[in-house]
PyMOL Python script that loads the backbone (N, CA, C, O; Angstrom):
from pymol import cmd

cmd.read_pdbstr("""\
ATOM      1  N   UNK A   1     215.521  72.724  98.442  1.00  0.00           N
ATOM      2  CA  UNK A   1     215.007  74.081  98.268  1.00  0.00           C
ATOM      3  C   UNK A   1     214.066  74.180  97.064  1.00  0.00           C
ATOM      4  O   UNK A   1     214.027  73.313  96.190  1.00  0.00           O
ATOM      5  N   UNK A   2     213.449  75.083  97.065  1.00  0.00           N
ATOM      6  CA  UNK A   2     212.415  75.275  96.443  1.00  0.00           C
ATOM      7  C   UNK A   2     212.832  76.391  94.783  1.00  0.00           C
ATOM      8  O   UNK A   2     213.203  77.560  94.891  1.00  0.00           O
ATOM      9  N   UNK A   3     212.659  75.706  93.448  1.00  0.00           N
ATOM     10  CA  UNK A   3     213.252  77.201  92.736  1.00  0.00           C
ATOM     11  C   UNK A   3     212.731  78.045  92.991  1.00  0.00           C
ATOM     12  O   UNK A   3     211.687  77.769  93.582  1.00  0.00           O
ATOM     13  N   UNK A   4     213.001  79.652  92.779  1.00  0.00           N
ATOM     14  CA  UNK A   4     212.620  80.755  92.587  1.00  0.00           C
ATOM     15  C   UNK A   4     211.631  80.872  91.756  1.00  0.00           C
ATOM     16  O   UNK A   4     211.152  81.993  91.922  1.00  0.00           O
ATOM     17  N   UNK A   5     210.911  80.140  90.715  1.00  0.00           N
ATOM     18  CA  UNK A   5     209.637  80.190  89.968  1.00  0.00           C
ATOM     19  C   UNK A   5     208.814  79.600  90.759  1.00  0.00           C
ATOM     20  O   UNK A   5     207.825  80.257  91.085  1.00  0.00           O
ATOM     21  N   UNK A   6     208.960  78.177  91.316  1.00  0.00           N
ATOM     22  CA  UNK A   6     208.008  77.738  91.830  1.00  0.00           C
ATOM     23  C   UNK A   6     207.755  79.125  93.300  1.00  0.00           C
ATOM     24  O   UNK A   6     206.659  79.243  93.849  1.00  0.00           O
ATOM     25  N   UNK A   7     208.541  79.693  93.551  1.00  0.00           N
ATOM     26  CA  UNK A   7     207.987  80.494  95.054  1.00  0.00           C
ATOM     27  C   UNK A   7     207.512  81.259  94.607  1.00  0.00           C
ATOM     28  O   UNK A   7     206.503  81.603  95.224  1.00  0.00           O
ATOM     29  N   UNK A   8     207.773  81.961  93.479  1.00  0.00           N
ATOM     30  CA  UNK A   8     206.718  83.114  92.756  1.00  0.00           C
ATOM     31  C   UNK A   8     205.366  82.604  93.072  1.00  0.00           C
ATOM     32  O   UNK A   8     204.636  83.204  93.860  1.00  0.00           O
ATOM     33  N   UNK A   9     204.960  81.343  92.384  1.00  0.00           N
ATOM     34  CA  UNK A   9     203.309  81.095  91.919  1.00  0.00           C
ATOM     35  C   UNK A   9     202.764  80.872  93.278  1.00  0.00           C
ATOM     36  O   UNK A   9     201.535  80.817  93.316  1.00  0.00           O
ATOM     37  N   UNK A  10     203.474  80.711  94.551  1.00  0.00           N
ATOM     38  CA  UNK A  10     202.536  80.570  95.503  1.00  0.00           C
ATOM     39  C   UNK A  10     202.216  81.746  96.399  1.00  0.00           C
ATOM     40  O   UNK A  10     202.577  82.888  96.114  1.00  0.00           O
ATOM     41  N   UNK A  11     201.247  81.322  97.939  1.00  0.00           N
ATOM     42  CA  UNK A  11     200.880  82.567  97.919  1.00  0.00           C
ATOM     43  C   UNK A  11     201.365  82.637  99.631  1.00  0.00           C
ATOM     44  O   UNK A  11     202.193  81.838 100.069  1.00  0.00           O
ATOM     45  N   UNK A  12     200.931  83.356 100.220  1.00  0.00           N
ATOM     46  CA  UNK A  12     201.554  83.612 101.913  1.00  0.00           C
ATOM     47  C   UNK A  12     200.719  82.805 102.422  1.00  0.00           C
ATOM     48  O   UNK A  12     199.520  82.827 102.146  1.00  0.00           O
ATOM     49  N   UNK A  13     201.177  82.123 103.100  1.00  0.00           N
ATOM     50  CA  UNK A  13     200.289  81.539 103.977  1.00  0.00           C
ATOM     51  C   UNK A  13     200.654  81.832 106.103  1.00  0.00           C
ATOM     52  O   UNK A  13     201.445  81.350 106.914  1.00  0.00           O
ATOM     53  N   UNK A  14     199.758  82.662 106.141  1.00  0.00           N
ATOM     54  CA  UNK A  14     199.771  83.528 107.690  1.00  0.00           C
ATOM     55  C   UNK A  14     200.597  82.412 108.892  1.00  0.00           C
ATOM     56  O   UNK A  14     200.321  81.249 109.186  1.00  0.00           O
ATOM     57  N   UNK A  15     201.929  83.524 109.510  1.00  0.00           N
ATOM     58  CA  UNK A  15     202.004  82.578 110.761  1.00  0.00           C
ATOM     59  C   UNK A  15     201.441  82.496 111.721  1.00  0.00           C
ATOM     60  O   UNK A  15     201.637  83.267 112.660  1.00  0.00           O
ATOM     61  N   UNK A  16     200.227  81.125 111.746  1.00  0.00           N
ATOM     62  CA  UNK A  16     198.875  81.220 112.454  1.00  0.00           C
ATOM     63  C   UNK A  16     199.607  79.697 113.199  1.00  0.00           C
ATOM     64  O   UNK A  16     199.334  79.327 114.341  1.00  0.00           O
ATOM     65  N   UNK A  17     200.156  79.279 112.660  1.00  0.00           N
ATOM     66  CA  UNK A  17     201.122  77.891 113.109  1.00  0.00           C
ATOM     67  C   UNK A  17     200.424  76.834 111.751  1.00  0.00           C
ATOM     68  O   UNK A  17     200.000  77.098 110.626  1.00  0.00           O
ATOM     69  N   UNK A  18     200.563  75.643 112.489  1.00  0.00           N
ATOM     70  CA  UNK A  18     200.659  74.474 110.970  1.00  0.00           C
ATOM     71  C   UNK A  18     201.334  74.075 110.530  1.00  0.00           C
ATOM     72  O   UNK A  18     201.593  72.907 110.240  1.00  0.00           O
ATOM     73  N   UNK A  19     202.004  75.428 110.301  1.00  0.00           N
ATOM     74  CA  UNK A  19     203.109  75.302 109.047  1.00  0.00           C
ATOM     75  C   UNK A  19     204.364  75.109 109.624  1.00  0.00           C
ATOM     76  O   UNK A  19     204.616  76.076 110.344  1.00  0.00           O
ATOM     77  N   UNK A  20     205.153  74.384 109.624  1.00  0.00           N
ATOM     78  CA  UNK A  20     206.874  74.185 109.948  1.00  0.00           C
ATOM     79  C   UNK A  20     207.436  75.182 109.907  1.00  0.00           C
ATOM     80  O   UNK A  20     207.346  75.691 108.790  1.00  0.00           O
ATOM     81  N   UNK A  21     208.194  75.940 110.836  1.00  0.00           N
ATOM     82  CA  UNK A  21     209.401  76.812 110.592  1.00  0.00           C
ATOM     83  C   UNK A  21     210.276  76.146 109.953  1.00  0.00           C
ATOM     84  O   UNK A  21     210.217  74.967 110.301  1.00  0.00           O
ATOM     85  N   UNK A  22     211.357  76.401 108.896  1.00  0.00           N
ATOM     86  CA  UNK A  22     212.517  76.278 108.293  1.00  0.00           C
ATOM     87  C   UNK A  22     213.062  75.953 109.182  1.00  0.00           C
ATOM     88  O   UNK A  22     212.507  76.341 110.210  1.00  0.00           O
ATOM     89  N   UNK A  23     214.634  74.945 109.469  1.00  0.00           N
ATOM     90  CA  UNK A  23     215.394  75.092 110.445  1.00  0.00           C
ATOM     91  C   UNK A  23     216.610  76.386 110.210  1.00  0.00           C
ATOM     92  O   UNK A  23     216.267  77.419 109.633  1.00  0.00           O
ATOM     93  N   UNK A  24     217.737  76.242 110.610  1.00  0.00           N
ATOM     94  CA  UNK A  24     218.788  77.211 109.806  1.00  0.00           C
ATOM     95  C   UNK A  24     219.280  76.799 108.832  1.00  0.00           C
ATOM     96  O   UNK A  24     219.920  77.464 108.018  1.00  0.00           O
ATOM     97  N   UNK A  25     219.029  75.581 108.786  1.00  0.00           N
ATOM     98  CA  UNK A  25     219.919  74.535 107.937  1.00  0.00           C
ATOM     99  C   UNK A  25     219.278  75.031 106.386  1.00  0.00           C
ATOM    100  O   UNK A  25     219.766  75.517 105.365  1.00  0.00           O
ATOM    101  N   UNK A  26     217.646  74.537 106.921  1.00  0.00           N
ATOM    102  CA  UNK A  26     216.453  74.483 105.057  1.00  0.00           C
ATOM    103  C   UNK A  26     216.612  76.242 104.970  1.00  0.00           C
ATOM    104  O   UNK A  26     216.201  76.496 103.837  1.00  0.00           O
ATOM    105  N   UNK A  27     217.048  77.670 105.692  1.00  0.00           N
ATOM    106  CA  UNK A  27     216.743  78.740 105.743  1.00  0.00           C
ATOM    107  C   UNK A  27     217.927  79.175 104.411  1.00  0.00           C
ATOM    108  O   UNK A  27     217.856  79.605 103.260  1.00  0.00           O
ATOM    109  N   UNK A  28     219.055  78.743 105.431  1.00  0.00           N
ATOM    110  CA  UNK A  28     220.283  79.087 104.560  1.00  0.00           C
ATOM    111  C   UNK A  28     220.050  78.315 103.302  1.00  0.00           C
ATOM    112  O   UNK A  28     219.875  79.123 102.390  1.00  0.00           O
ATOM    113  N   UNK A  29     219.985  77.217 102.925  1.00  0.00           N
ATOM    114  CA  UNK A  29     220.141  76.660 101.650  1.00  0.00           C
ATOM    115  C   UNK A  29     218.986  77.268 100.737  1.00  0.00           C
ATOM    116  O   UNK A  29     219.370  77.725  99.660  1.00  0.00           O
ATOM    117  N   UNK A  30     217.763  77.331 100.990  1.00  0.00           N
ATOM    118  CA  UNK A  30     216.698  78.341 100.414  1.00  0.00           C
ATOM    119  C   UNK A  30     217.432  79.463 100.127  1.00  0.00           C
ATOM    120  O   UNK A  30     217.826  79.547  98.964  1.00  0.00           O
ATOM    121  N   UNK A  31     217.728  80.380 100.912  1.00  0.00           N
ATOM    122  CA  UNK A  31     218.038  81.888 100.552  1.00  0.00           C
ATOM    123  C   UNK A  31     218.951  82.372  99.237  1.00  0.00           C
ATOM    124  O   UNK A  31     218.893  83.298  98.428  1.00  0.00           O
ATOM    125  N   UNK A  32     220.211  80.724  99.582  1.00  0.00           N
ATOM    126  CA  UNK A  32     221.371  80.482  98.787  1.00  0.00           C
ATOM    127  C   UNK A  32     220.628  80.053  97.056  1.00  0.00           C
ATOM    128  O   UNK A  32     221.190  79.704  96.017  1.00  0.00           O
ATOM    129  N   UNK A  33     219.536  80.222  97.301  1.00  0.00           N
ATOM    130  CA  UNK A  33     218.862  79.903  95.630  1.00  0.00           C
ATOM    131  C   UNK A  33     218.136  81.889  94.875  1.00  0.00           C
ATOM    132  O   UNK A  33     217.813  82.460  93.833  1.00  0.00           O
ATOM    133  N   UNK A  34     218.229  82.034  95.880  1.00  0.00           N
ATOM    134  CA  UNK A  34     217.591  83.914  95.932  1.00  0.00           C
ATOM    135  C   UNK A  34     218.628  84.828  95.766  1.00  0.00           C
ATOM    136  O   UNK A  34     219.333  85.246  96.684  1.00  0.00           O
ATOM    137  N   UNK A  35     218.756  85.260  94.123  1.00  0.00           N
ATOM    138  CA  UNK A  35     219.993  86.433  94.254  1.00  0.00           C
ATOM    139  C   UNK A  35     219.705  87.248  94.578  1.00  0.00           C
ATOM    140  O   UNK A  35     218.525  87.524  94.364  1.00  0.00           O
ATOM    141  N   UNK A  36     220.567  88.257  95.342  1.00  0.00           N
ATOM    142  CA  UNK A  36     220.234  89.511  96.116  1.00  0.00           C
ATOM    143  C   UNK A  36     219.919  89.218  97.419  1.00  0.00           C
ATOM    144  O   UNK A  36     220.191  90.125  98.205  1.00  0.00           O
ATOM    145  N   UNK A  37     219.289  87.950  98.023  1.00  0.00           N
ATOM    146  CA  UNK A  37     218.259  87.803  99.313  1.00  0.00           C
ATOM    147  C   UNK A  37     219.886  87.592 100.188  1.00  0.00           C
ATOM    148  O   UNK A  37     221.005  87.455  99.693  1.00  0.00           O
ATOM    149  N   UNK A  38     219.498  87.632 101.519  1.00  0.00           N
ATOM    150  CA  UNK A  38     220.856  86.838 102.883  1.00  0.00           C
ATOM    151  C   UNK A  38     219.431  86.716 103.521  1.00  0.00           C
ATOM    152  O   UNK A  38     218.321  87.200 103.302  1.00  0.00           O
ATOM    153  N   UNK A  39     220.056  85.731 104.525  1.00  0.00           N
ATOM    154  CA  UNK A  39     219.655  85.497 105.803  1.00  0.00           C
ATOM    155  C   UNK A  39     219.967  86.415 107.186  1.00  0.00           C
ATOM    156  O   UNK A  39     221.108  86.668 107.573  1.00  0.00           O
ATOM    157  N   UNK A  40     218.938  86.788 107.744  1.00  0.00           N
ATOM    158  CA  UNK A  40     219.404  87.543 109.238  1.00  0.00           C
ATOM    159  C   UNK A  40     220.350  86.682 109.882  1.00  0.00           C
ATOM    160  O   UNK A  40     220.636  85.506 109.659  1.00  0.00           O
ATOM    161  N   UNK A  41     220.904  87.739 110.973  1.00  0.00           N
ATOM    162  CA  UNK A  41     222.009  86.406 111.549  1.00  0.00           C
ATOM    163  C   UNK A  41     221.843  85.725 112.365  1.00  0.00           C
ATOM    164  O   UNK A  41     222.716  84.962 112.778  1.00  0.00           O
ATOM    165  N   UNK A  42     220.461  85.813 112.919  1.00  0.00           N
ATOM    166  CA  UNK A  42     219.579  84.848 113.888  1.00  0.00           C
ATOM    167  C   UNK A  42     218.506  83.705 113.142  1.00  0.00           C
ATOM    168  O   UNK A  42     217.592  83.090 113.691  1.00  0.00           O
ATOM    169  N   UNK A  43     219.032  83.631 111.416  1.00  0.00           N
ATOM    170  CA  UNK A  43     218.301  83.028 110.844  1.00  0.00           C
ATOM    171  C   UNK A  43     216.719  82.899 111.125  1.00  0.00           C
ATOM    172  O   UNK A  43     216.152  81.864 111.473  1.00  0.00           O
ATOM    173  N   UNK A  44     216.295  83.786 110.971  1.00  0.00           N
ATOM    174  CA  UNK A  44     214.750  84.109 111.573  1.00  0.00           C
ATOM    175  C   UNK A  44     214.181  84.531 110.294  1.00  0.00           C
ATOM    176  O   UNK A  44     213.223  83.783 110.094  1.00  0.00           O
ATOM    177  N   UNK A  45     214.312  85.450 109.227  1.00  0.00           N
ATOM    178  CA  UNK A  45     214.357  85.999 108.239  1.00  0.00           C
ATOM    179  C   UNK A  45     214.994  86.268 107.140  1.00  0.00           C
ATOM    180  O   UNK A  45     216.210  86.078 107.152  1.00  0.00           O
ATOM    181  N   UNK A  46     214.530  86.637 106.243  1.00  0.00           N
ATOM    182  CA  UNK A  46     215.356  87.185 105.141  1.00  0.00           C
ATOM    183  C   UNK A  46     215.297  88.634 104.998  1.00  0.00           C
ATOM    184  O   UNK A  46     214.642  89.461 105.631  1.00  0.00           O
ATOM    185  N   UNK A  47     216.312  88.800 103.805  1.00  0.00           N
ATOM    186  CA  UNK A  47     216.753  90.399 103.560  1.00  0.00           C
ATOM    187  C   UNK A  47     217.218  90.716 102.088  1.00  0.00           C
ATOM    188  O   UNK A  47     218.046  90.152 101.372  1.00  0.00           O
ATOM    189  N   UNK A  48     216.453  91.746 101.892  1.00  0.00           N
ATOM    190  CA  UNK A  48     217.525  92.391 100.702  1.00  0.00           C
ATOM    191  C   UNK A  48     217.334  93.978 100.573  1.00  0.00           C
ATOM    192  O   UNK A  48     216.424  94.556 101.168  1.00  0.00           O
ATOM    193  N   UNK A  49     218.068  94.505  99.922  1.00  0.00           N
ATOM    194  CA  UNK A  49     218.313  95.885 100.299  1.00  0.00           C
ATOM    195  C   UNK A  49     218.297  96.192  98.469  1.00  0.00           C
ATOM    196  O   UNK A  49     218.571  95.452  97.524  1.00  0.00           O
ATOM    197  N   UNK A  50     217.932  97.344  98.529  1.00  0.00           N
ATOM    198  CA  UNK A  50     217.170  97.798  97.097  1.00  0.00           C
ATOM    199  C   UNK A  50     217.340  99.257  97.382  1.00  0.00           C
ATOM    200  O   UNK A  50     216.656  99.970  98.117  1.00  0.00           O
ATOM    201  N   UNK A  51     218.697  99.653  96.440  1.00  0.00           N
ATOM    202  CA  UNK A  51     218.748 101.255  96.158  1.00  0.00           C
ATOM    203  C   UNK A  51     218.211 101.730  94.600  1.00  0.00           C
ATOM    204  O   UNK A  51     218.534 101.284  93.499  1.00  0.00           O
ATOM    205  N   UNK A  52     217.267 102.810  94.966  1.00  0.00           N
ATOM    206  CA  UNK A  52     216.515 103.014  94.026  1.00  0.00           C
ATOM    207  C   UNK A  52     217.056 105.097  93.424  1.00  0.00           C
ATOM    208  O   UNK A  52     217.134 106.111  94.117  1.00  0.00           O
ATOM    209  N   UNK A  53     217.247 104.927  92.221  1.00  0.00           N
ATOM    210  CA  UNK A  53     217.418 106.490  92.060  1.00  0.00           C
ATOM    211  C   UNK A  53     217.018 107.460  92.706  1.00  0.00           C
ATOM    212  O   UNK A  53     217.854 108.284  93.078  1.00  0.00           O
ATOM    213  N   UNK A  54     215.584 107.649  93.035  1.00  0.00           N
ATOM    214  CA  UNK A  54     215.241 108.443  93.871  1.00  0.00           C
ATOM    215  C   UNK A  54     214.596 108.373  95.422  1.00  0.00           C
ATOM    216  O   UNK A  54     215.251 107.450  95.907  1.00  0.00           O
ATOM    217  N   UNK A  55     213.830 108.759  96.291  1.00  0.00           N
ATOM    218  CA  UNK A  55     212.496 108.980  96.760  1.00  0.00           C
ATOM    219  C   UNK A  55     211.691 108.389  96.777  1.00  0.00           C
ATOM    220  O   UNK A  55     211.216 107.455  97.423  1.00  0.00           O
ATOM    221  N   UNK A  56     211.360 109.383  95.437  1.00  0.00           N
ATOM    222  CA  UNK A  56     209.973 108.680  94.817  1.00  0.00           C
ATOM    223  C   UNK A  56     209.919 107.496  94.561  1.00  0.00           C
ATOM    224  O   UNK A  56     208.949 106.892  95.018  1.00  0.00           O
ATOM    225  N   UNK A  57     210.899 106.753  93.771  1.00  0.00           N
ATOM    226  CA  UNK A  57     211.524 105.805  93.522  1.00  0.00           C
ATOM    227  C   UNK A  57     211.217 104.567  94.472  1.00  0.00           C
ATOM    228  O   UNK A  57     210.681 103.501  94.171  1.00  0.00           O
ATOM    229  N   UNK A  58     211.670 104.967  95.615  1.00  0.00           N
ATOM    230  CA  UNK A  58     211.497 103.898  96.867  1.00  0.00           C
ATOM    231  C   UNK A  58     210.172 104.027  97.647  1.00  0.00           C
ATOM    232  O   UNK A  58     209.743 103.171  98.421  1.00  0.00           O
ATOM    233  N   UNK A  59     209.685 104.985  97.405  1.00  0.00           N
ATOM    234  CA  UNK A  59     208.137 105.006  98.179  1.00  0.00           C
ATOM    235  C   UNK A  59     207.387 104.154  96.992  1.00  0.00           C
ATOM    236  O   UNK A  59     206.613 103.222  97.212  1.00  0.00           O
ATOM    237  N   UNK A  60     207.669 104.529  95.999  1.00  0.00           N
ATOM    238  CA  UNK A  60     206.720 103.872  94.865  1.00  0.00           C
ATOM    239  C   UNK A  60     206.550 102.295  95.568  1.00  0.00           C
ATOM    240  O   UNK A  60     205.651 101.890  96.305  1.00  0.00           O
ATOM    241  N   UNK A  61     208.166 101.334  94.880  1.00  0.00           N
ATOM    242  CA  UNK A  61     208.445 100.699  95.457  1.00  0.00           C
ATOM    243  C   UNK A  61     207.728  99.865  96.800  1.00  0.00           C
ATOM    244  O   UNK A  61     207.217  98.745  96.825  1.00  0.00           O
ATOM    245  N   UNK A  62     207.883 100.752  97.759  1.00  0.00           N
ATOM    246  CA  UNK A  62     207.435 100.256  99.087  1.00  0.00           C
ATOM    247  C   UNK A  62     205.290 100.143  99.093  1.00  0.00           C
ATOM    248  O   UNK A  62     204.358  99.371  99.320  1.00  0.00           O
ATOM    249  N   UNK A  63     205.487 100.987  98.834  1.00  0.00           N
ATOM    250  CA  UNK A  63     203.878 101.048  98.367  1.00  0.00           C
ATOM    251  C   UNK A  63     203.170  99.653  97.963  1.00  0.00           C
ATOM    252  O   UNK A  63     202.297  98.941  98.458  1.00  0.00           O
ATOM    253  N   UNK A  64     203.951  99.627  96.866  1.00  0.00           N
ATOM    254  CA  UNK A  64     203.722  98.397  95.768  1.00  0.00           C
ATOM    255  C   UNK A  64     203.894  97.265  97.394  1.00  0.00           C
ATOM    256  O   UNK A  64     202.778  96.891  97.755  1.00  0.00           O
ATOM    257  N   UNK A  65     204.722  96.889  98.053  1.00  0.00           N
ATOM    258  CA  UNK A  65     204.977  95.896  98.457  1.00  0.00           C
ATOM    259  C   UNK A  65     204.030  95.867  99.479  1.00  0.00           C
ATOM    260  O   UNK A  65     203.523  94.770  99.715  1.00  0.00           O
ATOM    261  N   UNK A  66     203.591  97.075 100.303  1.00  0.00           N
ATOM    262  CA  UNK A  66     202.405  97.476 101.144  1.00  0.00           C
ATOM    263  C   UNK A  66     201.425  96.553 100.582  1.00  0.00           C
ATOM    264  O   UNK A  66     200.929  95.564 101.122  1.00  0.00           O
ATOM    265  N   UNK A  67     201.196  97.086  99.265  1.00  0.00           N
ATOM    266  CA  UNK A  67     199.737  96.492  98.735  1.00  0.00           C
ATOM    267  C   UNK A  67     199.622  95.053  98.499  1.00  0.00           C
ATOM    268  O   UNK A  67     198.579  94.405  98.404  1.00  0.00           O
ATOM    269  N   UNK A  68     201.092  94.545  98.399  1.00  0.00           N
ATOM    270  CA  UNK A  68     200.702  92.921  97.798  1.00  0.00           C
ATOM    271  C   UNK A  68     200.650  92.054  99.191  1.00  0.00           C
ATOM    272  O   UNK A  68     200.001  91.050  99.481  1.00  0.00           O
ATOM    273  N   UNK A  69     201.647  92.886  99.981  1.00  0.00           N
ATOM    274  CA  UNK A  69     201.265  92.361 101.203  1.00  0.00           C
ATOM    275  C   UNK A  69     200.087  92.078 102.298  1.00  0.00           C
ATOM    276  O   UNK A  69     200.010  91.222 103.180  1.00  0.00           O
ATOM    277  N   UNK A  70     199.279  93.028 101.942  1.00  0.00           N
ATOM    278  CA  UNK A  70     197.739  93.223 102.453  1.00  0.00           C
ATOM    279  C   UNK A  70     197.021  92.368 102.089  1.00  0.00           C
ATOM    280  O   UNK A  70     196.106  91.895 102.764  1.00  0.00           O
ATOM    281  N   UNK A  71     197.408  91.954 100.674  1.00  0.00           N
ATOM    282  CA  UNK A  71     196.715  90.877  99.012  1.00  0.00           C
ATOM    283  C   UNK A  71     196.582  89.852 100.386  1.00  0.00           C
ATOM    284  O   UNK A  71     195.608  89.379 100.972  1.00  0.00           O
ATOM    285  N   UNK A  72     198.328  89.739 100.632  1.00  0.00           N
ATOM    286  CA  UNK A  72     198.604  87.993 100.750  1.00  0.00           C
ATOM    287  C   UNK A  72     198.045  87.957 102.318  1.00  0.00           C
ATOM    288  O   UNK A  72     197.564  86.867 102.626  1.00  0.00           O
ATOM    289  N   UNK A  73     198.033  88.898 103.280  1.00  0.00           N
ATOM    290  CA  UNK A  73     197.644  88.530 104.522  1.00  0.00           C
ATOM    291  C   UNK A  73     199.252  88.606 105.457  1.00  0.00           C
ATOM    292  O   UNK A  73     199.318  88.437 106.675  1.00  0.00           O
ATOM    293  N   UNK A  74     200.330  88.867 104.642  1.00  0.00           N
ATOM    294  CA  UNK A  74     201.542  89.126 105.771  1.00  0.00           C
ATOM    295  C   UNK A  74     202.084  90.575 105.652  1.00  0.00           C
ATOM    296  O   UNK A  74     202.186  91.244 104.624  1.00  0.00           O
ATOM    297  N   UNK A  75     202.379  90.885 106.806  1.00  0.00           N
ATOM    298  CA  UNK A  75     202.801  92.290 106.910  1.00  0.00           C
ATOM    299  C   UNK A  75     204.414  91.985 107.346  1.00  0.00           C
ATOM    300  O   UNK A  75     204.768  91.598 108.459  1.00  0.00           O
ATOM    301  N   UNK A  76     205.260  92.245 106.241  1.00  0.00           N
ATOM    302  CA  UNK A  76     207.156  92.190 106.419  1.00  0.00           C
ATOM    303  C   UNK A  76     207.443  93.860 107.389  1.00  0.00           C
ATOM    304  O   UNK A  76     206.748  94.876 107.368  1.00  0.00           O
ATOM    305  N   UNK A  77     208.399  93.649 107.963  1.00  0.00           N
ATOM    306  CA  UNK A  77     208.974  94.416 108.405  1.00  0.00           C
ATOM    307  C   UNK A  77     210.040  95.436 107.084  1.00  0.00           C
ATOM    308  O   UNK A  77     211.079  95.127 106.502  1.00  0.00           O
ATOM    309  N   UNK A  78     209.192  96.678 107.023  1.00  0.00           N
ATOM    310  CA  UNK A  78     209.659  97.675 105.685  1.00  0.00           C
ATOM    311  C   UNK A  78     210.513  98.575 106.110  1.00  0.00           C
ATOM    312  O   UNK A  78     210.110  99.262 107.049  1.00  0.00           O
ATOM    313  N   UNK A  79     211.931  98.859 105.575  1.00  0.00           N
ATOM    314  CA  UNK A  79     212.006 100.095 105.826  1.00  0.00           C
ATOM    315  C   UNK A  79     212.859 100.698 104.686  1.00  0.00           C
ATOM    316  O   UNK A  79     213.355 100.006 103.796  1.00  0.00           O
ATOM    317  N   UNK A  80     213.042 102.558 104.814  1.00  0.00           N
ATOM    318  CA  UNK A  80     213.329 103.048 104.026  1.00  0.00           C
ATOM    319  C   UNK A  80     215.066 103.835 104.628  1.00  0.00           C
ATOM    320  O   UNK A  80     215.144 104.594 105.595  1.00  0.00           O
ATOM    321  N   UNK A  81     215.753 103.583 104.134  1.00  0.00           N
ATOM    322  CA  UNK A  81     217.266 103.864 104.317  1.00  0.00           C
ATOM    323  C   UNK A  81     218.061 104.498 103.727  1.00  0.00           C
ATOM    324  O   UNK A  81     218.686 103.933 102.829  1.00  0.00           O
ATOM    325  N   UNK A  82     218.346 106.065 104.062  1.00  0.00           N
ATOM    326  CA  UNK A  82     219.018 106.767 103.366  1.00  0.00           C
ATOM    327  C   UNK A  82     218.105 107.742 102.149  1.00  0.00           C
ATOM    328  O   UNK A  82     218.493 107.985 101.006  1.00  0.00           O
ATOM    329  N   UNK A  83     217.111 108.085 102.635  1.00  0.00           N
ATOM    330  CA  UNK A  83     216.155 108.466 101.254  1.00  0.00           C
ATOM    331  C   UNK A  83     216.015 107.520 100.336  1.00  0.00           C
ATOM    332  O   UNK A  83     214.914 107.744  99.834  1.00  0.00           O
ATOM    333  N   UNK A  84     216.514 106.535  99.791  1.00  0.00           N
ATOM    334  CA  UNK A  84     216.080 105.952  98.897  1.00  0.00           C
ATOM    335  C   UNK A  84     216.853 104.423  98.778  1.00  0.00           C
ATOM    336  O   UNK A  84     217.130 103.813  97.745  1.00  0.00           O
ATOM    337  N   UNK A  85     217.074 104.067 100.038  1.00  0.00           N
ATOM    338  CA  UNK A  85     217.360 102.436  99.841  1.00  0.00           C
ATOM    339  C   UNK A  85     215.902 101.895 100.763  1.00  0.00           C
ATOM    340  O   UNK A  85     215.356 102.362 101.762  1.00  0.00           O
ATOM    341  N   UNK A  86     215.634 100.836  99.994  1.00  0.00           N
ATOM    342  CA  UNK A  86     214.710  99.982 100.404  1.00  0.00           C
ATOM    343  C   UNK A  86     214.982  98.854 101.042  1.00  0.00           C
ATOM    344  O   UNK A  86     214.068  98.107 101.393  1.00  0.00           O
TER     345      UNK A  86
END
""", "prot")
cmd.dss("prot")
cmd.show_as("cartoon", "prot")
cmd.util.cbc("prot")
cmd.orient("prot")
């Protein structure tokens, strides 16, 4: 697995193919380095859930992730839960 600094500095690279899918095996042991992150239970993805004081709070939030996502070229599946879990 890869540390958590080194995945910071890199950047998205689009599923256009090329690139290897993870198996469940490299998915789970990756994730298991990410506090806060799980794995879906079809090991397809990851997850984390982010309760924020307010609203505003979580739109801010989501916004922010809108925009870096556009940066990098991948669009995650977002949502907002309960007024203010992310």
């Amino acid at each position: 697995p890869l540390p958590a600094a080194e995945l910071t500095a890199k950047t998205c690279v689009p599923c256009e193919g090329g690139v290897p899918r993870y198996t469940a095996e490299q998915a789970a042991e990756q994730v298991a380095t990410l506090p806060g992150w799980r794995l879906t239970h079809d090991a397809t993805r990851i997850r984390r859930d982010l309760t924020f004081r307010d609203f505003r709070g979580a739109i801010r939030f989501l916004n922010n992730v809108a925009a870096l996502a556009e940066r990098e070229g991948h669009h995650p599946d977002l949502h907002l839960e309960g007024y203010r879990t992310a």
